[in-house]
N, C-alpha and C positions, 0 to 999 in steps of 0.2 A: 202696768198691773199684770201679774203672772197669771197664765192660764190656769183651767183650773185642772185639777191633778190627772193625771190618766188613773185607772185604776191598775195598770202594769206596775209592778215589781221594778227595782231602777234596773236590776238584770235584765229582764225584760227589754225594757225602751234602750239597753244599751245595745243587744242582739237585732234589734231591728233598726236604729244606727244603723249599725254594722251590714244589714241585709240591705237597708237604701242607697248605702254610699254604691254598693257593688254593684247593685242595676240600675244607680242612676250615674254610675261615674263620678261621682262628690269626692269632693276634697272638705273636711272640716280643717279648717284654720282657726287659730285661737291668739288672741294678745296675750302677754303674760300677767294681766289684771284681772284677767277670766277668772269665774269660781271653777275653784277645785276640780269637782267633776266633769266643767267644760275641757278642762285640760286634761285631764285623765286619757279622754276618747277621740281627744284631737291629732291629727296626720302630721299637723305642724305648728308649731308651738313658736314665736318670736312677739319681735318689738315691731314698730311701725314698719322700719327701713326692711328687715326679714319680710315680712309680711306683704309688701310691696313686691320687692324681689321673687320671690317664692308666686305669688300672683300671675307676676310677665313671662314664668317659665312654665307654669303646670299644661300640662295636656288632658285633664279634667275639666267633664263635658260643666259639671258646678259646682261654684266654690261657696262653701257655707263660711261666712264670714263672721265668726265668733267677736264683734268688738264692738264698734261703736260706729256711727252713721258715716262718718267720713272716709272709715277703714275700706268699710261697702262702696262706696265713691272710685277712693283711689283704684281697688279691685276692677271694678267695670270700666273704668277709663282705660285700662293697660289688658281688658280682655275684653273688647267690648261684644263677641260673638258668644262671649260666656254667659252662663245664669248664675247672678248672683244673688246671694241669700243671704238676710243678717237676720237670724231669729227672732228678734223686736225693734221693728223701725224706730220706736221712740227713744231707742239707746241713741242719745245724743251727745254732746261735747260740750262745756261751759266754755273751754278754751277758744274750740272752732264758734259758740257763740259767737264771743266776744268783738268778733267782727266781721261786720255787717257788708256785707259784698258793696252796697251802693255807695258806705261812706268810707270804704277802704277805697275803692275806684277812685274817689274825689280824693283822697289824703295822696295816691299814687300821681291823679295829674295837677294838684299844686306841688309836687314835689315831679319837675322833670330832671330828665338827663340821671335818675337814680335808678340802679339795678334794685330790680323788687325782688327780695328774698324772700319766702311763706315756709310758714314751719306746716309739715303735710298736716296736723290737726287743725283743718280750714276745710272751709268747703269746697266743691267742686267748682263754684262762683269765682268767689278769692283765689282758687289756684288759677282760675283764666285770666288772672289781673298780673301773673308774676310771671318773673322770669326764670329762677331756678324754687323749685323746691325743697327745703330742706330736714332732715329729722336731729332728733337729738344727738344721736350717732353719728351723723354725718357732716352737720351744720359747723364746726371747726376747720374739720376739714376740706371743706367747698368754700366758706370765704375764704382760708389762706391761699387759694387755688385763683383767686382772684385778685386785679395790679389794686397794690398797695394805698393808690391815689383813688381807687374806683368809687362813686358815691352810690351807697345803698341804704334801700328802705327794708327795715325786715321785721317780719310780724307773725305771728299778734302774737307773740308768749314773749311781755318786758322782761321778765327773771331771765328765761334762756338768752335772750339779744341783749341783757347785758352780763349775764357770763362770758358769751362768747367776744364778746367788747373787751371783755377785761383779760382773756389769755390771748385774745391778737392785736391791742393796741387800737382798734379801729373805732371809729363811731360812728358807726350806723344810727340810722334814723331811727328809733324805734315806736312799733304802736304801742299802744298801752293796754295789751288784754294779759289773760294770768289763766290757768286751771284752778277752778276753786277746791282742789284736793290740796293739789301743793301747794297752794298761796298758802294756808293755812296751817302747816303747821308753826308749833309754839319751840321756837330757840329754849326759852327756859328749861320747858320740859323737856327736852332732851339732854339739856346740859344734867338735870338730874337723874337721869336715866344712865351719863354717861361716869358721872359721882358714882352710883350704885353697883357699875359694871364698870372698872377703870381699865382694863385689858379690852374690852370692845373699840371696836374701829367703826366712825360712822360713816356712812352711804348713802349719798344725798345727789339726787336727779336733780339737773339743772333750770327745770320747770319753778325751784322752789328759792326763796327769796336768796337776796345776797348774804345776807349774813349768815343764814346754816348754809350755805355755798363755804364758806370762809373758816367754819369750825370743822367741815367736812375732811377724811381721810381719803375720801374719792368721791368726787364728783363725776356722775356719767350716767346714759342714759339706759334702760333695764339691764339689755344686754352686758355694757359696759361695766355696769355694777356686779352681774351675775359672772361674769367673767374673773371679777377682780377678788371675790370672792373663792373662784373654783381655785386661786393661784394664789392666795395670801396665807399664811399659817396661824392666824389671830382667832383664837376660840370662838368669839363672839361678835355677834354687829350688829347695829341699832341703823334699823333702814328706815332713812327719810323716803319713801314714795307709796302708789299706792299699792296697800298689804297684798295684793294677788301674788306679786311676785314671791312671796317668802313659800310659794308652793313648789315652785323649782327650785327655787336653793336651797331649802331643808332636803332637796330627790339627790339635787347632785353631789350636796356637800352633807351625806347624814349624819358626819361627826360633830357638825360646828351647832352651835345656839342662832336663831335669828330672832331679833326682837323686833315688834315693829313700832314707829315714834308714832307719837300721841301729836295728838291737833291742841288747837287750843281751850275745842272744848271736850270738853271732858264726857260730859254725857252724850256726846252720839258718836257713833263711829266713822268720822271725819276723817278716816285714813285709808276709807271705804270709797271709790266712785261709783254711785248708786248706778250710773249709769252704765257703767261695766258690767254690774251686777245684775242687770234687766233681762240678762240673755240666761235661760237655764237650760236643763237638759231634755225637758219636757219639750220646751221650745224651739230647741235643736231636731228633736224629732217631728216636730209637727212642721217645719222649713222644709225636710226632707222627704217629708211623704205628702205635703200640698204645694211643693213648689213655690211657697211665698211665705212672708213678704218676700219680693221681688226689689233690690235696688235697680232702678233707671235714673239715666243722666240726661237732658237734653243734649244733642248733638253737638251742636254750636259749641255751647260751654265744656263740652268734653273733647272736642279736638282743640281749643283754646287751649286747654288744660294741662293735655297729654302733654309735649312740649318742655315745658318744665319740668314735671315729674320724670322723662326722661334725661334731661339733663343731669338733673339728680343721679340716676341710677349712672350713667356714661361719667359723673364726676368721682361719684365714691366708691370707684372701679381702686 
């Protein structure tokens, strides 16, 4: 539920932003599913893997974590002398739901002698159950990084574990969780979208089932997409993921058209993660001038943790 309004001017709450980060040493960080204005006023602007990264190198006394509960996680595991801030604790993950630390632990030890791979939209829990962890960016390139005979478990997002299944031949074990943004959009309606615009090239995050995986012109994860984008000369693109990002790629590329695909249903905006969406500008200001919400990790589960997400970073070197 959004606070309620400041009576400042958005000029205003942007200038004092501004005035907090300086005397408290803040870093705003932002995903690129952020609203508009979160990214506007943000230091640093990426995808998980960025965002991680960017995290284990600042020398900012606190990092405002523009994203979503696990993002705040990852952050405090890799600074743990830092203060870290996500403007609404209740911005959570359907994805990182999906799987429940007590019954992934059990899935992990009936399943021995398997390397546990975790896509970082997990919790702080699940990431102390794994051995490497991996992001959309990254996760290709860290199993091919691994012998070819190696048995791994890797979870929870089935669509990405079996993309990556399918460009390296392997079969990992996979759990059975999804983001309920990208599970849902509608093949149909995109092929219509793609009738309508027959020069567009589609862009589809491997979060999202196999089959618009299969009609896709690129499959990859925000970055990847935004990249493919800044380099291809095709007027137009119909983006399978969630709409945040069409705010960076309409900045960087203001020639081109970006559309964004439709869900399956129609009446709400299911191409929207509410949960992204939880964090605003108000809320950014009020993280900054009370110091909280505050993410904290238990100890235990956070040096479990680190470990892996290290790996991570020393693999996709």
């Amino acid at each position: 539920m959004e606070s309620t309004p400041s009576p400042r001017s958005i000029k205003e709450i942007k200038a004092e932003i501004s005035r907090l980060k300086k005397d408290k040493n803040a870093l705003i960080m932002a995903h690129y599913y952020q609203r508009d204005e979160i990214q506007e006023i943000a230091d640093f602007i990426g995808d998980s893997l960025a965002l991680a990264r960017q995290a284990a190198k600042t020398d900012a006394d606190v990092i405002v974590m523009c994203g979503v509960h696990f993002m705040g996680e990852t952050a405090k595991i890799l600074c743990p002398d830092k203060t870290v801030l996500v403007p609404d604790l209740g911005a959570g993950c359907s994805l990182a739901d999906s799987c429940d630390p007590e019954e992934f632990a059990e899935f992990v030890k009936s399943h021995p002698e398997h390397t546990v791979v975790s896509y970082v939209n997990t919790s702080a829990a699940v990431k102390a159950h794994t051995d490497i962890v991996v992001t959309s960016g990254n996760a290709r390139k860290i199993i091919e990084k691994l012998p070819a005979d190696e048995k791994i478990i890797f979870g929870p997002d089935h669509n990405l574990g079996e993309y990556i299944n399918s460009v390296t031949g392997r079969e990992m074990l996979l759990w059975n969780g999804a983001c309920h943004v990208h599970d849902r959009f509608s093949i149909e309606k995109i092929m219509e979208m793609k009738r309508e615009h027959p020069e567009a090239k589609v862009l589809v995050h491997p979060e999202c089932r196999r089959p618009l995986q299969l009609i896709a012109d690129k499959v990859g994860s925000t970055a990847a997409l935004l990249e493919f984008a800044e380099q291809d000369d095709a007027p137009e693109y119909i983006v399978v993921t969630e709409s945040g990002i069409l705010f960076e790629m309409r900045r960087k590329c203001p020639g081109k058209i970006f559309l964004s695909a439709p869900a399956e249903d129609a009446e709400c905006q299911c191409n929207q993660c509410e949960f992204m969406k939880m964090n605003t500008l108000e809320k950014v200001y009020e993280a900054l001038r009370d110091g909280k919400p505050e993410i904290t990790v238990d100890a235990e589960v956070a040096e479990k943790a680190l470990r892996p997400i290290e790996r991570m970073l020393e693999m996709s070197e």
